[in-house]
Backbone bond lengths (Angstrom), bond angles and torsions (degrees), N, CA, C in turn:
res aa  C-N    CA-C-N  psi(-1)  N-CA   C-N-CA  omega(-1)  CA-C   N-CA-C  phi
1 X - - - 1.447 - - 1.524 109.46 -
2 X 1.724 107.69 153.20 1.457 87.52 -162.74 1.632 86.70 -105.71
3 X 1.580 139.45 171.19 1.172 132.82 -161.60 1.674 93.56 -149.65
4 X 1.291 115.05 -45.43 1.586 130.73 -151.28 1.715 97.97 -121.41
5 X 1.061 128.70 123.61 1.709 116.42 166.24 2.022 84.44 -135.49
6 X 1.319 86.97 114.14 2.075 97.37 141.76 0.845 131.72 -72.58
7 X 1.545 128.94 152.48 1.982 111.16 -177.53 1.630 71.76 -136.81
8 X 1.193 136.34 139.26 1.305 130.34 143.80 1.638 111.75 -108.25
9 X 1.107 106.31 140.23 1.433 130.60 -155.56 1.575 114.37 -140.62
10 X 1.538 101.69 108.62 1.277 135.70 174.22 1.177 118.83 -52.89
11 X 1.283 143.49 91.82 1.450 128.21 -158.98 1.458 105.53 -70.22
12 X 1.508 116.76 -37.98 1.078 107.92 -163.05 1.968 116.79 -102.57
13 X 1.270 94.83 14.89 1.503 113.50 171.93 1.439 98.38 -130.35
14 X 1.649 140.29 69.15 1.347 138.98 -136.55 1.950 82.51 -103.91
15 X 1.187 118.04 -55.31 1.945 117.21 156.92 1.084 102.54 6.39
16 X 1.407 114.31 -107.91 1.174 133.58 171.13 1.802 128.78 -7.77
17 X 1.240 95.01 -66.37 1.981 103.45 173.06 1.686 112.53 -72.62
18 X 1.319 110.02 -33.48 1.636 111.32 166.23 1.378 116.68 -26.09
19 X 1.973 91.21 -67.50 1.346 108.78 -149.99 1.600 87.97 -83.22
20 X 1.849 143.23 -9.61 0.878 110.41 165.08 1.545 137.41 -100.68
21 X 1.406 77.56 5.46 2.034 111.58 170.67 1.485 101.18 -62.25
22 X 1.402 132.44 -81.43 1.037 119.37 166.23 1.893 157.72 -61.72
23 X 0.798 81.15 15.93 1.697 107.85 152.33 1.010 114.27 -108.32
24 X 1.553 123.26 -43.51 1.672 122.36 154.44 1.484 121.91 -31.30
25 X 1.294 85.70 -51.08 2.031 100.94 -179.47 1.280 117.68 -61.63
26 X 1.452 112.93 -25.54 1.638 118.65 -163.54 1.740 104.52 -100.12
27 X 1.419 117.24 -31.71 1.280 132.06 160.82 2.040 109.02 -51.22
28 X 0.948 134.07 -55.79 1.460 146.69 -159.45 1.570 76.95 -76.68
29 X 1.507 127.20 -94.91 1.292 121.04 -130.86 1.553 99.83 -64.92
30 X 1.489 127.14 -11.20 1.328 90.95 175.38 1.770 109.73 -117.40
31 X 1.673 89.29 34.44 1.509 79.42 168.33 1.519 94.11 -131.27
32 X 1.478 131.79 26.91 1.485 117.04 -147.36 1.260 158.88 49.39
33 X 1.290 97.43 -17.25 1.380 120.59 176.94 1.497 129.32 -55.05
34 X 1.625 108.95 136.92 1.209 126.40 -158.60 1.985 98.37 -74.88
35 X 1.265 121.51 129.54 1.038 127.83 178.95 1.973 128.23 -122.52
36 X 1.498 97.86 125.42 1.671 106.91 -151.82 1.422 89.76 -123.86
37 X 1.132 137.51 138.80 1.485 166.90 -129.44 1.486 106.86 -175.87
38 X 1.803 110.94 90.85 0.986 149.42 -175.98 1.521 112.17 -91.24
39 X 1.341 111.97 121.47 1.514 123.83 150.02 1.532 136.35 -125.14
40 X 1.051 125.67 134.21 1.483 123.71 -165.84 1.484 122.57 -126.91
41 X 1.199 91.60 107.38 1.719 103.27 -169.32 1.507 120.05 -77.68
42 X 1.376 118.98 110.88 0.977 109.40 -162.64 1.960 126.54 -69.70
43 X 1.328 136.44 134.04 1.263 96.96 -174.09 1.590 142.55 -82.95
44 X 1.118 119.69 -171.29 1.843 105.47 -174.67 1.167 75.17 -103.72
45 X 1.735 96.04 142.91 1.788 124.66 167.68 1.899 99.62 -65.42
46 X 1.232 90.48 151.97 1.723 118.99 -178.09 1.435 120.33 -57.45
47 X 1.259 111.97 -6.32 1.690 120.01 170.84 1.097 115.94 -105.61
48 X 1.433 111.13 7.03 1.649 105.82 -179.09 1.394 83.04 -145.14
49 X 1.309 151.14 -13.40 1.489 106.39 169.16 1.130 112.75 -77.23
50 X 1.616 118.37 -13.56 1.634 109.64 -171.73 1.463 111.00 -81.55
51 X 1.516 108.98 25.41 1.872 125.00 167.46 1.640 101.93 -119.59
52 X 0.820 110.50 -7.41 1.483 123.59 -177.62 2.117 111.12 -76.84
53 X 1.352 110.64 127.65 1.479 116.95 -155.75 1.813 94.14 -70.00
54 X 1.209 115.55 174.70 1.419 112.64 -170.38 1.905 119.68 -84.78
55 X 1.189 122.32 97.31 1.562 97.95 -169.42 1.683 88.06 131.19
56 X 1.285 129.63 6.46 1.534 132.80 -160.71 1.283 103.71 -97.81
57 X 0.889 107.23 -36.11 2.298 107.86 177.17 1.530 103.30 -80.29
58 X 1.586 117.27 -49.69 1.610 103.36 178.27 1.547 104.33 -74.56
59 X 1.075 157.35 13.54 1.393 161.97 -137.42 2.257 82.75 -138.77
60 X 1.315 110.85 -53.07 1.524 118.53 -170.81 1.637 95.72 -68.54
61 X 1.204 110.47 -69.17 1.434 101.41 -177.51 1.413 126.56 -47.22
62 X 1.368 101.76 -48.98 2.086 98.74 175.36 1.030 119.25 -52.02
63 X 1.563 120.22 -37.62 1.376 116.92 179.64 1.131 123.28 -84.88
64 X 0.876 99.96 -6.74 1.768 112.26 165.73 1.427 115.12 -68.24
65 X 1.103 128.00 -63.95 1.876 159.07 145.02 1.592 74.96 -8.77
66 X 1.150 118.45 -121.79 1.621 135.56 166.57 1.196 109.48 26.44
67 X 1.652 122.22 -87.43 1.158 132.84 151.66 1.633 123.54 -15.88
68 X 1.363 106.41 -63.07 1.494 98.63 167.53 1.492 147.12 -67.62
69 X 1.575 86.38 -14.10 1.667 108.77 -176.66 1.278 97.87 -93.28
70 X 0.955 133.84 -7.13 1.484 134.43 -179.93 1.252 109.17 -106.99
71 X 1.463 135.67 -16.18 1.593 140.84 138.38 1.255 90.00 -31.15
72 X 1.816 108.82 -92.84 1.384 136.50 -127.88 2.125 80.53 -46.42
73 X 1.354 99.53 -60.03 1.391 100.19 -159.84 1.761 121.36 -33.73
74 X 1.351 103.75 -57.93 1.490 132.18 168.48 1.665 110.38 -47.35
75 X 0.926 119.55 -30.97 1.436 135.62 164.17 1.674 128.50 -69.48
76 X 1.561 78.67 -6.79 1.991 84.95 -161.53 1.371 124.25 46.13
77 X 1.851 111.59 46.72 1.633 115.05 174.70 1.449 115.16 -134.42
78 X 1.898 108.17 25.69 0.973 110.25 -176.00 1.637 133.05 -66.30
79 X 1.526 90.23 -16.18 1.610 111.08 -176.09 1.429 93.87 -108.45
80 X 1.237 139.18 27.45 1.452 132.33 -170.52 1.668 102.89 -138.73
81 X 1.050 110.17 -69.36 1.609 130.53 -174.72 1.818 101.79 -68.08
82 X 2.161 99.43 127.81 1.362 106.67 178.75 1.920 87.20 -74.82
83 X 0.982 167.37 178.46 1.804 154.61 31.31 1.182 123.92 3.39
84 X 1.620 113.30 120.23 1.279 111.06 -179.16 1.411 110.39 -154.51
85 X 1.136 119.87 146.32 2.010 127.64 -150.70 1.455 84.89 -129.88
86 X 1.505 104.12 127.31 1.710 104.56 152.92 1.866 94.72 -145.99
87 X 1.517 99.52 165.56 1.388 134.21 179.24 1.746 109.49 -73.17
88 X 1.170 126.28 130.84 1.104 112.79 169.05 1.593 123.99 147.01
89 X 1.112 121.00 -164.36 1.959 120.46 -167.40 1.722 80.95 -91.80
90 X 1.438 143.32 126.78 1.335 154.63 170.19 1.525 98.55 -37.69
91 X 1.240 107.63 -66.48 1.649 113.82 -175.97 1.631 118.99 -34.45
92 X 1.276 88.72 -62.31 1.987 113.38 -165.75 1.703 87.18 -81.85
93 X 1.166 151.42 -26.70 1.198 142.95 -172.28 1.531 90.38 -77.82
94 X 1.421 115.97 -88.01 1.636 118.14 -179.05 1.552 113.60 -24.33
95 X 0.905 127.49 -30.38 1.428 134.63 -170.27 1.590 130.97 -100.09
96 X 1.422 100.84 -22.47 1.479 111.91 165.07 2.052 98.58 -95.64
97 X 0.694 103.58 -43.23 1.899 110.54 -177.69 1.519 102.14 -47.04
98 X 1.454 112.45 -49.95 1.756 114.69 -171.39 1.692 102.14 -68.04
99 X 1.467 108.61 -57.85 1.412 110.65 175.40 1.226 117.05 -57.15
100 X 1.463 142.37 -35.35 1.395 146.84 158.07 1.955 110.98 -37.92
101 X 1.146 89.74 -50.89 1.730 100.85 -175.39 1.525 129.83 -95.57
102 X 1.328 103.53 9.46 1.890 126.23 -150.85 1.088 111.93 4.55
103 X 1.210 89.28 92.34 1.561 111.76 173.20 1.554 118.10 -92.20
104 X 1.229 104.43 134.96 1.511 101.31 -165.54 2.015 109.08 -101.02
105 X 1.132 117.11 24.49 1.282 128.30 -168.60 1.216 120.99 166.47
106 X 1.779 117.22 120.36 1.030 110.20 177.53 1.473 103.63 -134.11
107 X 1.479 112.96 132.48 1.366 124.81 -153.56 1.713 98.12 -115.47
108 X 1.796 104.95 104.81 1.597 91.50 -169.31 1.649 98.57 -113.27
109 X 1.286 116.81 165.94 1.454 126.71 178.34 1.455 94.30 -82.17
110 X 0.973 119.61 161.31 2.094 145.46 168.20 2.122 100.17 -139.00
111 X 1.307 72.06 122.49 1.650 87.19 152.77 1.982 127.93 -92.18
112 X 1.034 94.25 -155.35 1.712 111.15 168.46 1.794 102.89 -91.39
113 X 1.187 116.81 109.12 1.809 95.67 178.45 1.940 116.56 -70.69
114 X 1.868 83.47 166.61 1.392 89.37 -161.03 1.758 93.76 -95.27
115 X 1.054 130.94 -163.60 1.054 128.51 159.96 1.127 129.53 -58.31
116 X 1.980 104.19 -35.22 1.617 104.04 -167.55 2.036 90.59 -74.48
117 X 0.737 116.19 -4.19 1.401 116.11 -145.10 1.900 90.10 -76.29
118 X 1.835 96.70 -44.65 1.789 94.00 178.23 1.596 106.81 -62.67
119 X 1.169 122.10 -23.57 1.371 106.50 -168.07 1.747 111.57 -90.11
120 X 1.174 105.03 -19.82 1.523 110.32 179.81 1.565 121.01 -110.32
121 X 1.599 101.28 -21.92 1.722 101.42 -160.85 1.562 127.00 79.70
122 X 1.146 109.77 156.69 1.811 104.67 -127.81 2.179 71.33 -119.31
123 X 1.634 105.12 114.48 1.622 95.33 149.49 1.384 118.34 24.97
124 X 1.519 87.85 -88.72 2.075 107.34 -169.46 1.330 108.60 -26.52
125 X 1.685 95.19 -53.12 1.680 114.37 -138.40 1.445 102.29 -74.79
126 X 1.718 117.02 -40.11 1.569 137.79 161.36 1.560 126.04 -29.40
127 X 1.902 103.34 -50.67 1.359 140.41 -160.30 1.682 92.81 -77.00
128 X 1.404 109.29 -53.01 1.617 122.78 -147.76 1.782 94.25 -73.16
129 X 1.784 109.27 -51.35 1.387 107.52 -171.25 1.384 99.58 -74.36
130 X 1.423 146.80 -35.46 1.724 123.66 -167.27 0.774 105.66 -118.86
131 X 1.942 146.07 33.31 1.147 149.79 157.51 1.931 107.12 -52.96
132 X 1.308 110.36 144.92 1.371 110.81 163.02 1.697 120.95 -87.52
133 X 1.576 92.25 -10.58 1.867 87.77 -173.84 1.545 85.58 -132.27
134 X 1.455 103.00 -159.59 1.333 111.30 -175.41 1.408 123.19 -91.38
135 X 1.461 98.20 140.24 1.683 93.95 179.95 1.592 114.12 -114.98
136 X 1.502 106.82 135.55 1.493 99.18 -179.05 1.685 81.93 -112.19
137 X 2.183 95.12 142.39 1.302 101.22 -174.94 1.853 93.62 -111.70
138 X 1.089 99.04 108.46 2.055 95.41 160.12 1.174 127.10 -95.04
139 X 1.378 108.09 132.45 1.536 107.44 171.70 1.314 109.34 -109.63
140 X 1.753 88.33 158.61 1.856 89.58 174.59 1.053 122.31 -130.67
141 X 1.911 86.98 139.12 1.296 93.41 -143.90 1.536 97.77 -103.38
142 X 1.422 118.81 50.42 1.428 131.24 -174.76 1.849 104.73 -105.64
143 X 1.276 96.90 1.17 1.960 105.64 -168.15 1.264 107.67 -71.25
């Protein structure tokens, strides 16, 4: 039974988390399941935040929050969907957060890869091999 579904959501590839928001959406209501809409900000390396103005990382995170609440809203899941912002590598964030919360599904968006994407591996691809539960990967195919 599914209880827990994550959506992590790219703010700035928002495509992508849409199309895996709603399959997300369709998964919960007919299983009940509680639904959390994840973003993960990655952080700025240590030689450049200390050029960075004062108030600039909590200034990154709120608007991030913002950003997502303004998904959830547009989505009609504002009264439905927990939102939640953390710091960190996207991969290893999504992946300790689901296992933190036992989450029984995590439904991530995929794009078109970029180049860096062959040399490193794409989020999804990270999420899909060391997930503890199941991952449904959507793409969108709206590109």
């Amino acid at each position: 039974m599914i209880e827990t579904i994550v959506v992590p959501i790219d703010n700035a590839e928002k495509g992508a988390g849409v199309a895996a928001l709603g399959l997300a959406q369709d998964l919960a209501k007919a299983n009940g399941a509680k639904l959390v809409l994840l973003h993960v900000c990655e952080p700025v390396r240590g030689e450049i935040a200390s050029h960075l103005p004062e108030g600039f990382h909590e200034r990154v995170l709120s608007d991030a929050a913002t950003r997502l609440n303004e998904t959830a809203n547009e989505q009609g899941l504002a009264d439905v969907a927990e939102v939640v912002v953390r710091e960190g590598h996207p991969s290893t964030e999504i992946l300790e957060y689901a296992n933190e919360i036992g989450a029984d599904l995590i439904v991530i968006g995929s794009h078109d890869p970029g180049l860096v994407d062959y040399f490193l591996g794409s989020v999804a691809a990270r999420v899909a091999r060391h997930a503890h539960c199941s991952v449904l990967v959507a793409r969108n195919l709206e590109q």
